[in-house]
LUMROMAR-329239 format. One record per atom (N, C-alpha, C, O): residue number from 1; residue in one letter; atom name; x, y, z. Coordinates in steps of 0.2 Angstrom, whole numbers, padded with zeros to 4 digits. Layout:
residues N
+-------+--------+--------+-------+-------+-------+
: torvo : tidren : midren :    px :    py :    pz :
+-------+--------+--------+-------+-------+-------+
:   NUM :      A :     CA :     X :     Y :     Z :
...
+-------+--------+--------+-------+-------+-------+
END
This chain:
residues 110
+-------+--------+--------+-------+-------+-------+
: torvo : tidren : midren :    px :    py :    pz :
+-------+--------+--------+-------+-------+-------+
:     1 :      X :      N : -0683 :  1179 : -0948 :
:     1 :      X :     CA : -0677 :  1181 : -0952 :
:     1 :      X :      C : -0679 :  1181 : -0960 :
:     1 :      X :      O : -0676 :  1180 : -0965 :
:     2 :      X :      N : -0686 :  1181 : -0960 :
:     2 :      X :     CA : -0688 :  1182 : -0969 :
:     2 :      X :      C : -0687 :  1187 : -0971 :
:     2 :      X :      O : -0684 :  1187 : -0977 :
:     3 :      X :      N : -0687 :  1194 : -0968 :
:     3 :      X :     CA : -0687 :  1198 : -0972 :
:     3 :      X :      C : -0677 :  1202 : -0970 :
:     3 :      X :      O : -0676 :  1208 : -0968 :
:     4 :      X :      N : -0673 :  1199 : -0971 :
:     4 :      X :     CA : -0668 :  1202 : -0969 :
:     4 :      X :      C : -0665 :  1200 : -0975 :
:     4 :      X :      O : -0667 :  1197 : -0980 :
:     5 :      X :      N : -0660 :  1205 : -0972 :
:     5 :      X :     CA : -0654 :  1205 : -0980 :
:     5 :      X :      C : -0650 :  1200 : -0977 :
:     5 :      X :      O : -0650 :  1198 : -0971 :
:     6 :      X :      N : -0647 :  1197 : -0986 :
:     6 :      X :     CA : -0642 :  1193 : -0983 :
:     6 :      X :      C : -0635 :  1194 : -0979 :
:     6 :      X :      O : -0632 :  1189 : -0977 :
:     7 :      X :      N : -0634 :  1202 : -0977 :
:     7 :      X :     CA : -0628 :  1201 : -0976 :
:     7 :      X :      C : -0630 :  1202 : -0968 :
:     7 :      X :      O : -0626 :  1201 : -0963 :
:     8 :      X :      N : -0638 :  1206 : -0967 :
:     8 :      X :     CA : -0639 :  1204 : -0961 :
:     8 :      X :      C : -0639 :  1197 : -0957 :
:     8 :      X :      O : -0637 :  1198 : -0951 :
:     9 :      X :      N : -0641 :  1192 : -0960 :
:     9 :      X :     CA : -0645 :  1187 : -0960 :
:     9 :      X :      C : -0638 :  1184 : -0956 :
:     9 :      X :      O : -0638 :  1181 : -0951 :
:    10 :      X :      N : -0631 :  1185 : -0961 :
:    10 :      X :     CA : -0628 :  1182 : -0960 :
:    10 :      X :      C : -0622 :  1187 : -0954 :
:    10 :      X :      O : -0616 :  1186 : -0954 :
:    11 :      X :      N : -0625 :  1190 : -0951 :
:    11 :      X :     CA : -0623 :  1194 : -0945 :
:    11 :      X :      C : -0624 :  1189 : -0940 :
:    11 :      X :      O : -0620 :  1186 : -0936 :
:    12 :      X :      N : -0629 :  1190 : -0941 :
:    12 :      X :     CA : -0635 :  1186 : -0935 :
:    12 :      X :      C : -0634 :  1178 : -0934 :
:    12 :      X :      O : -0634 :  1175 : -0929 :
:    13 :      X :      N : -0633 :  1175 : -0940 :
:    13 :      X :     CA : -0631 :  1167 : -0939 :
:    13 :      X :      C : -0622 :  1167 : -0936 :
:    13 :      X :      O : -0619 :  1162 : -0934 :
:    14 :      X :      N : -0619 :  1173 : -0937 :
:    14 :      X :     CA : -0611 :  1174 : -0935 :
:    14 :      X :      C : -0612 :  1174 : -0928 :
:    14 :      X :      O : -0609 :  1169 : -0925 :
:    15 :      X :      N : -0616 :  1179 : -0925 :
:    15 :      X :     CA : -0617 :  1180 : -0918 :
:    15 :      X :      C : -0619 :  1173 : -0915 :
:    15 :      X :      O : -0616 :  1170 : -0910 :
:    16 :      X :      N : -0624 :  1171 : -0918 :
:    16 :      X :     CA : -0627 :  1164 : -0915 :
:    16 :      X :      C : -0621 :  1159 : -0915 :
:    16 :      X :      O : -0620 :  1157 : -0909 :
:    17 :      X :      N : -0616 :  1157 : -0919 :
:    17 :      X :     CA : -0611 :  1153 : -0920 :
:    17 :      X :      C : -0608 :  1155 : -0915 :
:    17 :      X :      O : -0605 :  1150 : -0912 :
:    18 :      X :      N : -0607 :  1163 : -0913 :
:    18 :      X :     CA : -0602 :  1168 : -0909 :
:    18 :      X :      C : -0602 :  1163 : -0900 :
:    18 :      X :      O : -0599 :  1159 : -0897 :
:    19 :      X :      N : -0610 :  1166 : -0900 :
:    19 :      X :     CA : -0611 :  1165 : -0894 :
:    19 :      X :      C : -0611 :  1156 : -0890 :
:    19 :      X :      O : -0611 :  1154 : -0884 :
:    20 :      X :      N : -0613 :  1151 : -0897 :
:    20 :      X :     CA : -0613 :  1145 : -0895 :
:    20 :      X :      C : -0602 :  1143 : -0896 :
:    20 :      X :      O : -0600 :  1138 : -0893 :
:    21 :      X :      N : -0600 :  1145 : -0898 :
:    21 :      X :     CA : -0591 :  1145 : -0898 :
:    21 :      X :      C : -0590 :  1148 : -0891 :
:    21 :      X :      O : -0587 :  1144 : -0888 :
:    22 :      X :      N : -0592 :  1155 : -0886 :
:    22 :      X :     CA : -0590 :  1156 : -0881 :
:    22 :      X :      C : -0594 :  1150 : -0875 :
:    22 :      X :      O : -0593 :  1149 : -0869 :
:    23 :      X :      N : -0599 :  1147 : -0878 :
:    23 :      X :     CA : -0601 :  1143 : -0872 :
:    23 :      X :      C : -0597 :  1137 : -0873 :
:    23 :      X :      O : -0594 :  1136 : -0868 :
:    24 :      X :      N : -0597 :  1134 : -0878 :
:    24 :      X :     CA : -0590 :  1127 : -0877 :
:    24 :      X :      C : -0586 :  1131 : -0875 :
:    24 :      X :      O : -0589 :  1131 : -0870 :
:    25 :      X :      N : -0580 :  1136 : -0875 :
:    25 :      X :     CA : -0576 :  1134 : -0872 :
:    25 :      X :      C : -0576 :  1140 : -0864 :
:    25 :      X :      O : -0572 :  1144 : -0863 :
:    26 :      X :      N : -0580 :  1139 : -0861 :
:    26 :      X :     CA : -0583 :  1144 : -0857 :
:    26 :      X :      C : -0579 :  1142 : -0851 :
:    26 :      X :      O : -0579 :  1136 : -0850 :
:    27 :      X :      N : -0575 :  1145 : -0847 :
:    27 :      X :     CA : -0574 :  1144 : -0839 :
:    27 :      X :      C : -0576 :  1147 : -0833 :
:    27 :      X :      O : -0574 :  1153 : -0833 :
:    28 :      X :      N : -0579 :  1145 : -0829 :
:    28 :      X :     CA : -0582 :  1150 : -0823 :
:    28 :      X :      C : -0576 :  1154 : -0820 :
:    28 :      X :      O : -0570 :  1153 : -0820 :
:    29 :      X :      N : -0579 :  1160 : -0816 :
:    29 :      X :     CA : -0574 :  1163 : -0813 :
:    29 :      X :      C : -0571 :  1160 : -0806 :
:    29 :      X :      O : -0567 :  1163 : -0802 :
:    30 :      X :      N : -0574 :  1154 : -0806 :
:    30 :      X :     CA : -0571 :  1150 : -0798 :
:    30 :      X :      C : -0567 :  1145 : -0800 :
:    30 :      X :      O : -0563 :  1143 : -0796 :
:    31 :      X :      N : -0570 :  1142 : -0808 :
:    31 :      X :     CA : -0565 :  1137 : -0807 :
:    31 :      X :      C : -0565 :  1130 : -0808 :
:    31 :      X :      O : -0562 :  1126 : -0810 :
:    32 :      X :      N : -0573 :  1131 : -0804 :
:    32 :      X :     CA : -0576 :  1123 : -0801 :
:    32 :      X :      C : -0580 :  1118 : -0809 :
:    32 :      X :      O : -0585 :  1121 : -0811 :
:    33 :      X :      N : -0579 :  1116 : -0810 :
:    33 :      X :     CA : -0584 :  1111 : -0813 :
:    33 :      X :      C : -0591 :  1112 : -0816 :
:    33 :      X :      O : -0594 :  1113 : -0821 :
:    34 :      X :      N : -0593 :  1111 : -0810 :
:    34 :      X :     CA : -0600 :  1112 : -0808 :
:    34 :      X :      C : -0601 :  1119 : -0812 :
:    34 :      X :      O : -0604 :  1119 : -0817 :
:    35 :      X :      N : -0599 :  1125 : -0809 :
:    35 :      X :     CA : -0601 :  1130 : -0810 :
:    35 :      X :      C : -0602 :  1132 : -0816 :
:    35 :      X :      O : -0607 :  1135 : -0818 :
:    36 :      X :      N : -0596 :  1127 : -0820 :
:    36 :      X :     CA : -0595 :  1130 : -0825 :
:    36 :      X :      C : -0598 :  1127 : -0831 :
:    36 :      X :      O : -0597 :  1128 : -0837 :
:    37 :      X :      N : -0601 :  1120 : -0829 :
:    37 :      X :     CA : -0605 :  1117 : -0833 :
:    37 :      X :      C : -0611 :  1117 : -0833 :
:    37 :      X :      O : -0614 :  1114 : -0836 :
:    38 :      X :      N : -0614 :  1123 : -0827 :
:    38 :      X :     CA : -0620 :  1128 : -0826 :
:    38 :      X :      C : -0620 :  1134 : -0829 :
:    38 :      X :      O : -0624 :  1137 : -0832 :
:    39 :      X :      N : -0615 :  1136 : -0829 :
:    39 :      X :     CA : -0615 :  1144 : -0834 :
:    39 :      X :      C : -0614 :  1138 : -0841 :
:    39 :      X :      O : -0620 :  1136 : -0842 :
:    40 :      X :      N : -0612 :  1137 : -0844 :
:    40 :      X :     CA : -0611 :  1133 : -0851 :
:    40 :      X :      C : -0619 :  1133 : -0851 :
:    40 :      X :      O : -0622 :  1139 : -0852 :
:    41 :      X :      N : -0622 :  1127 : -0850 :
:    41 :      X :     CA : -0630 :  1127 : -0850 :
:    41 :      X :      C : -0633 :  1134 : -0849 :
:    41 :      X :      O : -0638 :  1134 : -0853 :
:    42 :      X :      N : -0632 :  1137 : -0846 :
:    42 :      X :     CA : -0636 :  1144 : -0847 :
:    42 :      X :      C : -0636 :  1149 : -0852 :
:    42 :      X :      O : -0641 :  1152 : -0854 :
:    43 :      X :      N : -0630 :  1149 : -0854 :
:    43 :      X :     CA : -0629 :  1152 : -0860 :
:    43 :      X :      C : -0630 :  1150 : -0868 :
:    43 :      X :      O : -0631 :  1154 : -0873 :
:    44 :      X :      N : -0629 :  1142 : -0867 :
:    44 :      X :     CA : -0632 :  1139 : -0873 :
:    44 :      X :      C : -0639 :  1142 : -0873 :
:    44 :      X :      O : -0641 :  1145 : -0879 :
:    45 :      X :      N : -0643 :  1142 : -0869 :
:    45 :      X :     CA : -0652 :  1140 : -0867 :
:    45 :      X :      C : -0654 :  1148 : -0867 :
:    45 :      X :      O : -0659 :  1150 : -0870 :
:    46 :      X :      N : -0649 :  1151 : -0864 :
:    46 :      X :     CA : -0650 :  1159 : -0866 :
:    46 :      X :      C : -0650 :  1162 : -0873 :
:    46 :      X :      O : -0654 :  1166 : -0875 :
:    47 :      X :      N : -0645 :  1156 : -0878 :
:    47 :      X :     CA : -0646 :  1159 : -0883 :
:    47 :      X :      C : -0653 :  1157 : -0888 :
:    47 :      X :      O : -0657 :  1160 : -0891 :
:    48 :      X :      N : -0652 :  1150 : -0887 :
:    48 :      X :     CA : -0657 :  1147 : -0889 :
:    48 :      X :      C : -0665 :  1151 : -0888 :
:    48 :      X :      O : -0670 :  1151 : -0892 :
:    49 :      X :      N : -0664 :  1154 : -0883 :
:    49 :      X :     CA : -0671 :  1157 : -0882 :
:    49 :      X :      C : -0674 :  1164 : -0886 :
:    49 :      X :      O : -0679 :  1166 : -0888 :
:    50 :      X :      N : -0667 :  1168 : -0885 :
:    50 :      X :     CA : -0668 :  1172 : -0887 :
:    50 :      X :      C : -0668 :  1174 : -0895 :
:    50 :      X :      O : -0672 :  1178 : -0897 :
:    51 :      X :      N : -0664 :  1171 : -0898 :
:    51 :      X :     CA : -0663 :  1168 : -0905 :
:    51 :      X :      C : -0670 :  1166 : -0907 :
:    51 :      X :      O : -0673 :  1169 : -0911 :
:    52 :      X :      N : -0672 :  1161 : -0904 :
:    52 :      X :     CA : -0680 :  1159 : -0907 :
:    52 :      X :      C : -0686 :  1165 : -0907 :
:    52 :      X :      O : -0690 :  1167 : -0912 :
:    53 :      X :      N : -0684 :  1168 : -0901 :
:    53 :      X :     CA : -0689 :  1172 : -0899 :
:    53 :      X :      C : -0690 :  1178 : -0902 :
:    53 :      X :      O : -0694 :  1183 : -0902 :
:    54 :      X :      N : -0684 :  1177 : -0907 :
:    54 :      X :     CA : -0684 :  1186 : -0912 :
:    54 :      X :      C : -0680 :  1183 : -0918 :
:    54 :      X :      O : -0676 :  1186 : -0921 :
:    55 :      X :      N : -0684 :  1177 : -0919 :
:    55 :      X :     CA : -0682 :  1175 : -0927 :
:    55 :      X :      C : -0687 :  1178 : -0931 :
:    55 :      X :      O : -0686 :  1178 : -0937 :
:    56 :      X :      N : -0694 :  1182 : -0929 :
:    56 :      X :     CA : -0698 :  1183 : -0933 :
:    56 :      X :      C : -0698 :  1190 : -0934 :
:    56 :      X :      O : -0702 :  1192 : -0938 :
:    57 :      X :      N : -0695 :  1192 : -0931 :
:    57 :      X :     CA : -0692 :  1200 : -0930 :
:    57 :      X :      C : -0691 :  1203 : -0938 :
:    57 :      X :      O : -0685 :  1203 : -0940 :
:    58 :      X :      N : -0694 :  1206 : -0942 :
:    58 :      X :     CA : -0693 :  1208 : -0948 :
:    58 :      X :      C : -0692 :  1216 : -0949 :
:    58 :      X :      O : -0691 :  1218 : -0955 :
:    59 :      X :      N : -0692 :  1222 : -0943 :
:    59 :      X :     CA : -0690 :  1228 : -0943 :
:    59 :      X :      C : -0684 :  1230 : -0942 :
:    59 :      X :      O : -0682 :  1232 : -0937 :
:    60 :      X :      N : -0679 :  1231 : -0949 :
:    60 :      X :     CA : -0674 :  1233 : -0949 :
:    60 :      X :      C : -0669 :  1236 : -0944 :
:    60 :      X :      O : -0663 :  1235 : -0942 :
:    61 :      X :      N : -0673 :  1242 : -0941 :
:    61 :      X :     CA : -0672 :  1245 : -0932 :
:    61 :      X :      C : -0671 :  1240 : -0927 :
:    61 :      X :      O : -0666 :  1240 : -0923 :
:    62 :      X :      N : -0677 :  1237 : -0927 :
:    62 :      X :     CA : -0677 :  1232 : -0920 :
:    62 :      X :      C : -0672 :  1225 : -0923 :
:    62 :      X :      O : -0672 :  1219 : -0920 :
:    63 :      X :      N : -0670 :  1227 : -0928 :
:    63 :      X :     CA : -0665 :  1219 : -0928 :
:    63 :      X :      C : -0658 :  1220 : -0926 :
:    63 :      X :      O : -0654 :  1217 : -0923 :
:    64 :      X :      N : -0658 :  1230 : -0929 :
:    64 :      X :     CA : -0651 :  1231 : -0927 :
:    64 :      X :      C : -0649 :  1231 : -0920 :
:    64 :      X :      O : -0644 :  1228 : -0918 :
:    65 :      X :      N : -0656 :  1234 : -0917 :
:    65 :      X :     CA : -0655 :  1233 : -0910 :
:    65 :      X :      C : -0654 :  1228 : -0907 :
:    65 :      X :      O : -0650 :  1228 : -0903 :
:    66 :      X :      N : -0658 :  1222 : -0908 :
:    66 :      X :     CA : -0654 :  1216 : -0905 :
:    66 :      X :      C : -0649 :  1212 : -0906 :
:    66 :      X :      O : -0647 :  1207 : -0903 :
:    67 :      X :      N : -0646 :  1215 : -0912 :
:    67 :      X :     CA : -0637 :  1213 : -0914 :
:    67 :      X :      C : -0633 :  1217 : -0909 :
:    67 :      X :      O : -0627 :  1215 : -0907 :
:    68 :      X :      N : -0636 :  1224 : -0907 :
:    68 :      X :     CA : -0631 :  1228 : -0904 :
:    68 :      X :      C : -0632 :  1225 : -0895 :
:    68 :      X :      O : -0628 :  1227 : -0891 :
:    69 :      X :      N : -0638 :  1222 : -0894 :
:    69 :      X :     CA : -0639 :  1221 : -0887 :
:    69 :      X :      C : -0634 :  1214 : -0887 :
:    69 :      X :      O : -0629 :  1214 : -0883 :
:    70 :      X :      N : -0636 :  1209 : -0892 :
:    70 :      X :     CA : -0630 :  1204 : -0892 :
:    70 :      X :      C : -0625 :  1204 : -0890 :
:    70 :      X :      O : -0622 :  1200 : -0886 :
:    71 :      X :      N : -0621 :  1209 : -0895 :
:    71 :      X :     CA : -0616 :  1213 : -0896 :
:    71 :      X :      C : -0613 :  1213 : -0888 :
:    71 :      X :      O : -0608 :  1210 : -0887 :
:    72 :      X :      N : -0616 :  1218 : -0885 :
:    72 :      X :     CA : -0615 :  1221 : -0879 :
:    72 :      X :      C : -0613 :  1215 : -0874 :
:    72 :      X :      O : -0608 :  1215 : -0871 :
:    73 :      X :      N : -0620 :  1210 : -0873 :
:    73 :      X :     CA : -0620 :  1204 : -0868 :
:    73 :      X :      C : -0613 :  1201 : -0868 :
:    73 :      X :      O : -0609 :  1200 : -0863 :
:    74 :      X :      N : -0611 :  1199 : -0874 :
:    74 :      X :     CA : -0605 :  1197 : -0876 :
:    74 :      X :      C : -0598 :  1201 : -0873 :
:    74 :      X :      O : -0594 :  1198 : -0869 :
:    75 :      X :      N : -0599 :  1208 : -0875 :
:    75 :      X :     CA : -0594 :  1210 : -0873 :
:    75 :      X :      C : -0594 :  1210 : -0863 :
:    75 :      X :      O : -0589 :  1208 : -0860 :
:    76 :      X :      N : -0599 :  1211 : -0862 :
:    76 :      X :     CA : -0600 :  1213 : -0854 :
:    76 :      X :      C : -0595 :  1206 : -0852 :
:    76 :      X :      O : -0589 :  1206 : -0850 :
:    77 :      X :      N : -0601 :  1200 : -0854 :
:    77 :      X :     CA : -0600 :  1193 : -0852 :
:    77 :      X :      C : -0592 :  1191 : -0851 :
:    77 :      X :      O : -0589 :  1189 : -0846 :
:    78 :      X :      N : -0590 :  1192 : -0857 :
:    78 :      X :     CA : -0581 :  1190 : -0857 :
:    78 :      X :      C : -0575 :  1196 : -0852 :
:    78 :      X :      O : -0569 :  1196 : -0851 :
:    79 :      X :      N : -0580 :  1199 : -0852 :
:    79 :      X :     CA : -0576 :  1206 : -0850 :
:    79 :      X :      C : -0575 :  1203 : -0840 :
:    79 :      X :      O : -0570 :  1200 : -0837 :
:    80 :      X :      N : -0580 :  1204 : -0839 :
:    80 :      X :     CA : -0581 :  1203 : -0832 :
:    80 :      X :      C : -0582 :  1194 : -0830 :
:    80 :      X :      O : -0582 :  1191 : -0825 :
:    81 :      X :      N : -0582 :  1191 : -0837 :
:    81 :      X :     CA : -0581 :  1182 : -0835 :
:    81 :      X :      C : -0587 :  1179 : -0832 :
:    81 :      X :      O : -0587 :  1173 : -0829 :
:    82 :      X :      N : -0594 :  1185 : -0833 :
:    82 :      X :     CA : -0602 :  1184 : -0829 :
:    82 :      X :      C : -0607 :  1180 : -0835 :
:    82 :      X :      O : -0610 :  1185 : -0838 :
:    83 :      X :      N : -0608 :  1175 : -0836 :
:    83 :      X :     CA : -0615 :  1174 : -0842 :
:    83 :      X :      C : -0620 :  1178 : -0840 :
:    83 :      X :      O : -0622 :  1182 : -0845 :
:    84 :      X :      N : -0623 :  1177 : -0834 :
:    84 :      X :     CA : -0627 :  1182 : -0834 :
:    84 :      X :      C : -0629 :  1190 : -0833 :
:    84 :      X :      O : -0627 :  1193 : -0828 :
:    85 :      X :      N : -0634 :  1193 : -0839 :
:    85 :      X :     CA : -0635 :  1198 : -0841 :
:    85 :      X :      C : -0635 :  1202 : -0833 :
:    85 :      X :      O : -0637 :  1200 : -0828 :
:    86 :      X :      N : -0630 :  1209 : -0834 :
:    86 :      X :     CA : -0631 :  1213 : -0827 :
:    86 :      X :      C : -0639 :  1216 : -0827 :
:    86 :      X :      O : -0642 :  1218 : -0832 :
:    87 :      X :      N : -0641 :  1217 : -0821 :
:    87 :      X :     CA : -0647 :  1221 : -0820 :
:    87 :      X :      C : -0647 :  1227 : -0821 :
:    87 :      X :      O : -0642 :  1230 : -0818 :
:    88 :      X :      N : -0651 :  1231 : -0824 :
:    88 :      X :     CA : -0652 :  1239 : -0823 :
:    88 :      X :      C : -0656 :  1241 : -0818 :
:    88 :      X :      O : -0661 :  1243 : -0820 :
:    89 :      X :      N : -0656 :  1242 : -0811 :
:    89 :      X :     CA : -0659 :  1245 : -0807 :
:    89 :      X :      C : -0663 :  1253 : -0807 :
:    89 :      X :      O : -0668 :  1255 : -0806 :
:    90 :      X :      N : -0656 :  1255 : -0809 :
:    90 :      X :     CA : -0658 :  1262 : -0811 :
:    90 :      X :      C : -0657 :  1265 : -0817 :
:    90 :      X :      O : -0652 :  1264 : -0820 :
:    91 :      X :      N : -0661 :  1269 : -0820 :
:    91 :      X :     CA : -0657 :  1273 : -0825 :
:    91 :      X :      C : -0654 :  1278 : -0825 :
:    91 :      X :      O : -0655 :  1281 : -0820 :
:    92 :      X :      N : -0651 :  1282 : -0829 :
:    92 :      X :     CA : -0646 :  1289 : -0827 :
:    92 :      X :      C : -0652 :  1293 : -0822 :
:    92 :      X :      O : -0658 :  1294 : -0821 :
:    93 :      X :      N : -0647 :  1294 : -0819 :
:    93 :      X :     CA : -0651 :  1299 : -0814 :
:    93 :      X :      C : -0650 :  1306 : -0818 :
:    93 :      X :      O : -0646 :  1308 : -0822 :
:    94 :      X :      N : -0659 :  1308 : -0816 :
:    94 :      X :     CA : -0660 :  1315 : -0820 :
:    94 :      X :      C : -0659 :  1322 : -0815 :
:    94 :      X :      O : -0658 :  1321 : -0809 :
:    95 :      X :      N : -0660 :  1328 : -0818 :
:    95 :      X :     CA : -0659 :  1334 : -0813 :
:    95 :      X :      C : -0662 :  1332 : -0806 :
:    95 :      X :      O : -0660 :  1330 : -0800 :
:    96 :      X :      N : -0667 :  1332 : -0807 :
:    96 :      X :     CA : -0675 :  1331 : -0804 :
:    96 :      X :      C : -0672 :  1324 : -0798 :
:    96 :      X :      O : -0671 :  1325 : -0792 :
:    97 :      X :      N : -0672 :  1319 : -0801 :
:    97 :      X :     CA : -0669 :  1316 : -0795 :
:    97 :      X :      C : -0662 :  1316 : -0788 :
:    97 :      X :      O : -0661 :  1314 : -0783 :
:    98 :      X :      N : -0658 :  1319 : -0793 :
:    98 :      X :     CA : -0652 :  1321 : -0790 :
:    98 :      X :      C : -0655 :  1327 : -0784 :
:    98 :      X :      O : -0653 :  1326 : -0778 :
:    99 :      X :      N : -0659 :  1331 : -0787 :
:    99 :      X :     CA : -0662 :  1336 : -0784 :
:    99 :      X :      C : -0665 :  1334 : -0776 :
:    99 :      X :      O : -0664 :  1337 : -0770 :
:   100 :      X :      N : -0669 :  1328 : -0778 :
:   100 :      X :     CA : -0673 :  1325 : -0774 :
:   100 :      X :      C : -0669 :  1323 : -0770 :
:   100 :      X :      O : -0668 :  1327 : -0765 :
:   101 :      X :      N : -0663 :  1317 : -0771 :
:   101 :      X :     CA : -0661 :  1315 : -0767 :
:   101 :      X :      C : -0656 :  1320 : -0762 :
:   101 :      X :      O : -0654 :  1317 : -0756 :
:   102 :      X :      N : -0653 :  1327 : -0765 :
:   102 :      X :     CA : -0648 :  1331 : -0762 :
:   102 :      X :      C : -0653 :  1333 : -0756 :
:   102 :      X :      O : -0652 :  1332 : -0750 :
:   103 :      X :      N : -0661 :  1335 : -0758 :
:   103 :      X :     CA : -0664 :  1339 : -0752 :
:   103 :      X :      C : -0666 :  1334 : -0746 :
:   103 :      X :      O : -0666 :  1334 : -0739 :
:   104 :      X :      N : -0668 :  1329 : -0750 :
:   104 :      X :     CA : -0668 :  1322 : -0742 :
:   104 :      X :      C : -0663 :  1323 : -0738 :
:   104 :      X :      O : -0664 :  1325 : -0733 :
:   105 :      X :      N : -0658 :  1321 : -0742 :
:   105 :      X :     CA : -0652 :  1323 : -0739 :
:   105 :      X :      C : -0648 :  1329 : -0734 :
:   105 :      X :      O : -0644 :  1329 : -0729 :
:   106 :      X :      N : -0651 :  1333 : -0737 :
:   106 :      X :     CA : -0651 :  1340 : -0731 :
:   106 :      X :      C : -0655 :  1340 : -0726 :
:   106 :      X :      O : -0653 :  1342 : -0721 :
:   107 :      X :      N : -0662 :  1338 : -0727 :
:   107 :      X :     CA : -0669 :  1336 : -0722 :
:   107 :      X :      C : -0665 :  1333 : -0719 :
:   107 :      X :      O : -0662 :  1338 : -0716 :
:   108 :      X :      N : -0661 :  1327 : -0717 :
:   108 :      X :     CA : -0662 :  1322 : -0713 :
:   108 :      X :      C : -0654 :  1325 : -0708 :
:   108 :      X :      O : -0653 :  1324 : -0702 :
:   109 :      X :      N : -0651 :  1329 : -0713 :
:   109 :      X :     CA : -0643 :  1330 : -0709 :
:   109 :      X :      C : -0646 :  1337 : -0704 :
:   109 :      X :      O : -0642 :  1339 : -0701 :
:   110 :      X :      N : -0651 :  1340 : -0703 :
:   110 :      X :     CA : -0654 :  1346 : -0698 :
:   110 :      X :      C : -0656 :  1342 : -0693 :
:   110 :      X :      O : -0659 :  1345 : -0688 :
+-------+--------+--------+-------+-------+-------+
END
């Protein structure tokens, strides 16, 4: 965070204050205790890591980018009530796979 502007600087410590304020008051989507004093911990631990791990991050691009991935986590997470990050499996499917997968699909229905 050396080379950031301040009003960056002070994006990025909002975010961190953001996401440690949704872990205190975090509740799991079952309810239980347990669960939800495991998601709490993982989110702290999540941030913590991530946070460290791109404090030295000094390319104006790639900070925006991890303001806007934050960003996002946050939204997903409150939206759907899930701490952890959904998986990408796939990416948009392109012509060419679409392609692929219609003529399989014809192969196997003959």
């Amino acid at each position: 965070m050396n080379n950031m502007t301040p009003a960056t600087r002070q994006e990025v410590l909002g975010l961190y204050r953001k996401v440690l304020q949704i872990a205190k008051n975090w509740q799991s989507a079952s309810g239980q205790i347990e669960e939800t004093m495991r998601e709490k911990e993982y989110i702290r631990n999540e941030a913590r890591t991530l946070f460290r791990k791109n404090k030295n991050v000094t390319d104006p691009e790639l900070i925006k980018q991890c303001i806007e991935e934050c960003e996002a986590r946050i939204e997903i997470g409150l939206h759907y009530n899930i701490p952890y990050p959904r998986p990408n499996y796939l990416g948009a499917p392109t012509k060419a796979s679409v392609n692929c997968c219609v003529y399989s699909c014809m192969k196997n229905s003959v």
